[in-house]
VEXROLUM-926842 format. One record per residue (C-alpha): residue number from 1; residue in one letter; chain; z, y, x. Coordinates in pm, 1 decimal, always signed. Layout:
BEGIN
+-----+-----+-------+----------+----------+----------+
!   n ! res ! chain !       pz !       py !       px !
+-----+-----+-------+----------+----------+----------+
! NUM !   a !     A !        Z !        Y !        X !
...
+-----+-----+-------+----------+----------+----------+
***
This chain:
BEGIN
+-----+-----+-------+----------+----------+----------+
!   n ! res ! chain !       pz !       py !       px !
+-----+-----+-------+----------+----------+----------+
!   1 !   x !     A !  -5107.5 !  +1546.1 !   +406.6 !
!   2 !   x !     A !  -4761.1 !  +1673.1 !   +474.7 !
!   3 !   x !     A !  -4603.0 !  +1905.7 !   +228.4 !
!   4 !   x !     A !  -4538.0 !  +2243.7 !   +341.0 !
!   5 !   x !     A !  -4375.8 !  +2574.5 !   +101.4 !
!   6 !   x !     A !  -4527.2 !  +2888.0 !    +96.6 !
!   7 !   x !     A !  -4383.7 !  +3038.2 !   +379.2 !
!   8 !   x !     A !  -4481.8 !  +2774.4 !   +632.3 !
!   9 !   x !     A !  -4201.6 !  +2554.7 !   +648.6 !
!  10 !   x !     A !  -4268.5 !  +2199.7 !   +638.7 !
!  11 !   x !     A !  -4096.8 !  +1979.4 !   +385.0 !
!  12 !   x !     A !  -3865.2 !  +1672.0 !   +581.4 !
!  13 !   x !     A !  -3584.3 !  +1421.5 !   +560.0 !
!  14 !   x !     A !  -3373.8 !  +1364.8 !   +784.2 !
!  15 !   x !     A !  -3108.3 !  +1052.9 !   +801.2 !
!  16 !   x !     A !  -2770.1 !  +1010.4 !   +901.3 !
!  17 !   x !     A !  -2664.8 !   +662.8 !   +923.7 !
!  18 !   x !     A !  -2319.6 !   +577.1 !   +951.3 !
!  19 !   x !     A !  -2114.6 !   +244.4 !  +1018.2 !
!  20 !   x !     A !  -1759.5 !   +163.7 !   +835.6 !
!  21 !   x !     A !  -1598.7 !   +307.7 !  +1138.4 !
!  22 !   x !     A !  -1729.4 !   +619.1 !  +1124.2 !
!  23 !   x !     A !  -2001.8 !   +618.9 !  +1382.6 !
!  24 !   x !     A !  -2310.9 !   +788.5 !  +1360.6 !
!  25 !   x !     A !  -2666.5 !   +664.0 !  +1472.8 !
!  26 !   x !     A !  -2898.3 !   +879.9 !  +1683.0 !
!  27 !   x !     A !  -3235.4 !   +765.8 !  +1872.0 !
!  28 !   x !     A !  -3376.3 !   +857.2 !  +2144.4 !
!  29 !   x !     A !  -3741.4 !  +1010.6 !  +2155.7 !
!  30 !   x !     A !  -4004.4 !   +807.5 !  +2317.2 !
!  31 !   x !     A !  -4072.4 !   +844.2 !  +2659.6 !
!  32 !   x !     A !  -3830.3 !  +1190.4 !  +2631.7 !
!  33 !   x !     A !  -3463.9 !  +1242.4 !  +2722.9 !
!  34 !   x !     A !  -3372.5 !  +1411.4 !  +2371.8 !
!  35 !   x !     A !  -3176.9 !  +1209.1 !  +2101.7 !
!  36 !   x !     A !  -3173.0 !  +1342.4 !  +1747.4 !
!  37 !   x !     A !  -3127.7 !  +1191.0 !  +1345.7 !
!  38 !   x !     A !  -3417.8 !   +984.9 !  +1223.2 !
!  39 !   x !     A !  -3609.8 !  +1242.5 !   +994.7 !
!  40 !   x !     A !  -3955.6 !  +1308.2 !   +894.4 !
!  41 !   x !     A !  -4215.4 !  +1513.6 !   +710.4 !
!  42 !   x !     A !  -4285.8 !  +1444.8 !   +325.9 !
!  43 !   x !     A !  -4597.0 !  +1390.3 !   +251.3 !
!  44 !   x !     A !  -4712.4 !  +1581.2 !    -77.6 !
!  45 !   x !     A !  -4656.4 !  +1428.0 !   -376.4 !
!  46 !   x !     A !  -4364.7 !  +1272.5 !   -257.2 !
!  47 !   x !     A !  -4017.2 !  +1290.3 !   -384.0 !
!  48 !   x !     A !  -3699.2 !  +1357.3 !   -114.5 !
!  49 !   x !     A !  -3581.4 !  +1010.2 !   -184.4 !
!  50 !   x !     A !  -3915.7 !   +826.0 !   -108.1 !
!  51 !   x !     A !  -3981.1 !  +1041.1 !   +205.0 !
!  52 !   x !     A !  -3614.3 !   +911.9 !   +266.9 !
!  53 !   x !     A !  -3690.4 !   +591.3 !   +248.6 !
!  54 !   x !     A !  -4046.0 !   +563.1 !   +412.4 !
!  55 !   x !     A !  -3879.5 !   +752.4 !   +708.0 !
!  56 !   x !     A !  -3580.8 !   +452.9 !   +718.7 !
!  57 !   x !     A !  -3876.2 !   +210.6 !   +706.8 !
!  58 !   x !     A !  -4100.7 !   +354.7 !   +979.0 !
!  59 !   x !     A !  -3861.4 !   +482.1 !  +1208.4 !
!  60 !   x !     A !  -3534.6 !   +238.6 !  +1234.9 !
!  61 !   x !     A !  -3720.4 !    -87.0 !  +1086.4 !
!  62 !   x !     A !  -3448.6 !    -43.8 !   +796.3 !
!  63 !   x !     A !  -3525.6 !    -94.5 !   +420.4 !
!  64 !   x !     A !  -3370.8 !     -6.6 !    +68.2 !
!  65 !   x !     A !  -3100.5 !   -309.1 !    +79.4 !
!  66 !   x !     A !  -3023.5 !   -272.9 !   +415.7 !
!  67 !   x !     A !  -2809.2 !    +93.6 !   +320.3 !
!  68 !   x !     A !  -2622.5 !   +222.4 !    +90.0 !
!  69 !   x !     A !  -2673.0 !   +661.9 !    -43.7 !
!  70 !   x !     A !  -2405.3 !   +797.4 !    -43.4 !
!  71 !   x !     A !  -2492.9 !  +1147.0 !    -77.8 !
!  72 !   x !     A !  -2763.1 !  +1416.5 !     +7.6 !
!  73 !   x !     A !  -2724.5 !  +1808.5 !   +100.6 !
!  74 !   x !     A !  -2759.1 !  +2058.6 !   -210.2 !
!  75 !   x !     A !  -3105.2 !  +2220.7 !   -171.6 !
!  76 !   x !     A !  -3295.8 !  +2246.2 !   +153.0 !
!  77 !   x !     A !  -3182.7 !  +2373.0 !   +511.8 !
!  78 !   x !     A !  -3393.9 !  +2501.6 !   +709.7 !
!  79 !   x !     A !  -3471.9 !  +2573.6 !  +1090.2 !
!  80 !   x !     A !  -3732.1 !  +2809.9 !  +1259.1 !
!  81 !   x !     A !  -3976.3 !  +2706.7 !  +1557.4 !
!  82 !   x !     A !  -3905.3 !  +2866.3 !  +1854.7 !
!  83 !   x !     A !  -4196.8 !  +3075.2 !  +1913.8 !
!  84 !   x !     A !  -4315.5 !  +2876.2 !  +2237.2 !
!  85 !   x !     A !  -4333.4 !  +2569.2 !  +1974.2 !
!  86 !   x !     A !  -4538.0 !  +2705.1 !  +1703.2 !
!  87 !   x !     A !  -4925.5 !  +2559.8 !  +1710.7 !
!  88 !   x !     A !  -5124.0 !  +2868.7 !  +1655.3 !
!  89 !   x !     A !  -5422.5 !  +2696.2 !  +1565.0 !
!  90 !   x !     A !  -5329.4 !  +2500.1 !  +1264.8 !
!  91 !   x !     A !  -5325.0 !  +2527.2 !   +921.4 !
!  92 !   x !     A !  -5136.1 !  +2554.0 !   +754.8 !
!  93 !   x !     A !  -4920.7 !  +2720.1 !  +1014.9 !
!  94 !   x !     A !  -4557.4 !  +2567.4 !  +1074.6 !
!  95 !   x !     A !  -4317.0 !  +2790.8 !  +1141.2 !
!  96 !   x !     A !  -4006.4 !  +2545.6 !  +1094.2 !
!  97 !   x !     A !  -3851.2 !  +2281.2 !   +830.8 !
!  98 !   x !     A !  -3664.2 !  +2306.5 !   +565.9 !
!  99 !   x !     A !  -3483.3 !  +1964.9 !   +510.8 !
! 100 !   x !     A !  -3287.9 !  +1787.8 !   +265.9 !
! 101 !   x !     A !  -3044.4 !  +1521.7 !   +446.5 !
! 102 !   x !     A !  -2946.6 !  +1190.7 !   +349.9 !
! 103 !   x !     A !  -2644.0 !  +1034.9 !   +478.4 !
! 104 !   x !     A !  -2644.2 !   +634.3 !   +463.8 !
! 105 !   x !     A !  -2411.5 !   +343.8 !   +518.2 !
! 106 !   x !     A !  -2532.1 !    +40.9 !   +716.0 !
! 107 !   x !     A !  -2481.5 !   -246.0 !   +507.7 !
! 108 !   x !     A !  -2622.0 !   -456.5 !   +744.3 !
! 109 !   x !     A !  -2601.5 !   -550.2 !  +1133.6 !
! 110 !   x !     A !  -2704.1 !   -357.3 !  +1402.0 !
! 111 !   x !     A !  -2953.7 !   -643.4 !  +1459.4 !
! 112 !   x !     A !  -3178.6 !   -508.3 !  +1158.0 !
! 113 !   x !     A !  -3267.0 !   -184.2 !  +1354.1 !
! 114 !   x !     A !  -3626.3 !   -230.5 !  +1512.2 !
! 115 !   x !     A !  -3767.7 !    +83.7 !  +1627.3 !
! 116 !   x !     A !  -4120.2 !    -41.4 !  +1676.3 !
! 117 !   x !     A !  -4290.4 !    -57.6 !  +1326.1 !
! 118 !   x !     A !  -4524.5 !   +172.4 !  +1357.4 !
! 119 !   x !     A !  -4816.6 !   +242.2 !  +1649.4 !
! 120 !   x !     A !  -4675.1 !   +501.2 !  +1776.8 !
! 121 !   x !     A !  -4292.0 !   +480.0 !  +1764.4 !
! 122 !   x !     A !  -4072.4 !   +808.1 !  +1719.4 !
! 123 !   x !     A !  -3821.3 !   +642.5 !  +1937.8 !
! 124 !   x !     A !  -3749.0 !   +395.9 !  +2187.5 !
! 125 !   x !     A !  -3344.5 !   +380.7 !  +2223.7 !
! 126 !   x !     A !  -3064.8 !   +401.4 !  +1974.8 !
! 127 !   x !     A !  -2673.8 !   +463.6 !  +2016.5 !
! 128 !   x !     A !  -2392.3 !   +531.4 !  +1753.3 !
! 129 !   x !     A !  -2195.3 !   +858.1 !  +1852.9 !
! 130 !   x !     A !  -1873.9 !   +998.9 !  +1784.8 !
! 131 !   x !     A !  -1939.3 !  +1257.0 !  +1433.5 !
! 132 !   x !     A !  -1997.9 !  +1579.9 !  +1590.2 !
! 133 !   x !     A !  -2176.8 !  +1409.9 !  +1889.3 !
! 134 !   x !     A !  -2526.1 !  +1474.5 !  +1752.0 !
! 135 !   x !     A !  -2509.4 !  +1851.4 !  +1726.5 !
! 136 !   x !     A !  -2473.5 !  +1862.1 !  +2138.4 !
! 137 !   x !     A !  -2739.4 !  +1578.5 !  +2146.9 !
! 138 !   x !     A !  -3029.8 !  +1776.1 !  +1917.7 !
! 139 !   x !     A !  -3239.5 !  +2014.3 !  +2089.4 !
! 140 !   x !     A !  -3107.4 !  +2349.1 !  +2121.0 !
! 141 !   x !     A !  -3299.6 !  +2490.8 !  +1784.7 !
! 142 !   x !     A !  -3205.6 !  +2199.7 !  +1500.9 !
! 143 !   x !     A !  -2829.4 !  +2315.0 !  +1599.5 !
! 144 !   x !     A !  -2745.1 !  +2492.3 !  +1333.6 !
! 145 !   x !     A !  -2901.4 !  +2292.2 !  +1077.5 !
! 146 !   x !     A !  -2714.0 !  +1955.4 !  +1233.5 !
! 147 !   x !     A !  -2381.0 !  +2130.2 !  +1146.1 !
! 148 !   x !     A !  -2428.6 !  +2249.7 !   +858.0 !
! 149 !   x !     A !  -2541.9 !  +1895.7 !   +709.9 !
! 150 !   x !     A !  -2270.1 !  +1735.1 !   +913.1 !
! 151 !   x !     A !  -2029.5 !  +1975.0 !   +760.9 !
! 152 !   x !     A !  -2167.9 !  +1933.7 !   +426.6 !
! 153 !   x !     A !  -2184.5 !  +1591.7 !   +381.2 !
! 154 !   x !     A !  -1846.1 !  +1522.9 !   +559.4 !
! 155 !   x !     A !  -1637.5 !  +1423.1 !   +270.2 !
! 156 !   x !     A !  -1862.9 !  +1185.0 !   +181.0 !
! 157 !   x !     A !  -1689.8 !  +1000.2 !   +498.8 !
! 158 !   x !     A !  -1377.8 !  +1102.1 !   +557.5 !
! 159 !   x !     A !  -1090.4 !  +1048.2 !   +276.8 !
! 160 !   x !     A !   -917.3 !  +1379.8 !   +414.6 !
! 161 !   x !     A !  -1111.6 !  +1594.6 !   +630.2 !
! 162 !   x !     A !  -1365.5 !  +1538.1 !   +898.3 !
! 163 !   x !     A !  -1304.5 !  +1502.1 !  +1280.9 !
! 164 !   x !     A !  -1209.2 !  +1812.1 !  +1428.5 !
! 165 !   x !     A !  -1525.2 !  +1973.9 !  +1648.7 !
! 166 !   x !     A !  -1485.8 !  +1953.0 !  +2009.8 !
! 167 !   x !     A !  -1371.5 !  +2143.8 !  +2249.0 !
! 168 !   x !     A !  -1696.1 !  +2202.5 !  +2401.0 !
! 169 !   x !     A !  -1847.8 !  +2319.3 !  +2046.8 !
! 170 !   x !     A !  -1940.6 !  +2660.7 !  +2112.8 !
! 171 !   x !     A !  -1897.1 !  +2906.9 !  +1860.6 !
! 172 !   x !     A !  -2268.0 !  +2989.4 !  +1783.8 !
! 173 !   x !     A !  -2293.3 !  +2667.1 !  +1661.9 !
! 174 !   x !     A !  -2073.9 !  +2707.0 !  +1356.5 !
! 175 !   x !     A !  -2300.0 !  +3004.6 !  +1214.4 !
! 176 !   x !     A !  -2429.5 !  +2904.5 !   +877.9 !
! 177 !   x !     A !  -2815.6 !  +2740.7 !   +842.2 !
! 178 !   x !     A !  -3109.6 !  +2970.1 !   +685.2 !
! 179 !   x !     A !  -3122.6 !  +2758.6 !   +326.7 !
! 180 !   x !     A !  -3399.8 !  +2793.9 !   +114.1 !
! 181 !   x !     A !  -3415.9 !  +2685.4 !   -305.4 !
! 182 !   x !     A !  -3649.0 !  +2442.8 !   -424.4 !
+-----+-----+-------+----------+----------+----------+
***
C-alpha cells in the first residue's frame, strides 16, 4: 500500500539521472505526449532510498551498480493536484506528493536502460535533455517542484554554478516549492 502523510500527500521518489556531460534523462509516458523524471510512490514501510531504487529497477531497467548517488534534496517537496485530478472516491484521498529527489550518475551505457520490466510500463521513450529542459517538459503542475530540485541539487553537477535558465523560463516558474518536514 502506498504511503501517504496526514494531510493526503502521497510519499514518492523521483530520479534524475545524469551522464558525465551533463545531460539529463527524461521518459516519455506511455501511449501520452508528456515526458517527465522517473519517480514513484513509496510503499509503506519503505525507506526513500529503497523506493529509490525499486523505482530505478521498475521504471528504466537500471539497478544499484549501474549508478552512482550523488546526492538527495533536504526534506520533502511537495506539489498539489489540480483539482480536476484529484479522485474523489478514494481513500485515502490524494491531494498531491511530497517527494524527496535523487539525482544519479550513469555509470553505465545507455544500452542498460530497458523501459519494459514491468506489465504495465510507465514509459515507452527516453531522451537526455539539456539541465533546465525538464521543467518545460513536466506537466504544467510538477513545475515548481522540478526547479526547485533542479536548483537544489545543482552543485552536485556543476563545479561552479549551474546552466543559466532559458530564455523562455517564465518567471512563475522560479517561485519556491510548498516543502513539508518529515
Amino acid at each position: 500500500m502506498d504511503h501517504f502523510d496526514k494531510n493526503g500527500f502521497r510519499s514518492n521518489v523521483g530520479i534524475i539521472l545524469t551522464r558525465d556531460d551533463g545531460s539529463l534523462l527524461i521518459a516519455g509516458r506511455t501511449r501520452q505526449s508528456g515526458w517527465q523524471f522517473p519517480q514513484g510512490g513509496m510503499v509503506v514501510g519503505e525507506t526513500p532510498e529503497q523506493a529509490m531504487y525499486r523505482e530505478l529497477g521498475e521504471e528504466v531497467g537500471l539497478s544499484r551498480g549501474d549508478v552512482e548517488v550523488m546526492g538527495v534534496t533536504q526534506g520533502w517537496l511537495a506539489y498539489r493536484l489540480p483539482e480536476k485530478y484529484i479522485r474523489k472516491n478514494t481513500t485515502p484521498r490524494c491531494i498531491g506528493q511530497r517527494q524527496r529527489w535523487y539525482m544519479l550518475r550513469l555509470l553505465s551505457d545507455d544500452s542498460r536502460l530497458q523501459l519494459d520490466t514491468t506489465d504495465l510500463p510507465e514509459f515507452d521513450r527516453w531522451k537526455w535533455v539539456d539541465y533546465w529542459r525538464p521543467v518545460k517538459e513536466v506537466i504544467y503542475f510538477k513545475r515548481q517542484v522540478y526547479s526547485a530540485a533542479l536548483s537544489e541539487l545543482a552543485p552536485l553537477l556543476f563545479a561552479n554554478d549551474a546552466p543559466p535558465q532559458p530564455a523562455w523560463w517564465p518567471q512563475e516558474w522560479s517561485v519556491a516549492a510548498e516543502r513539508h518536514p518529515d
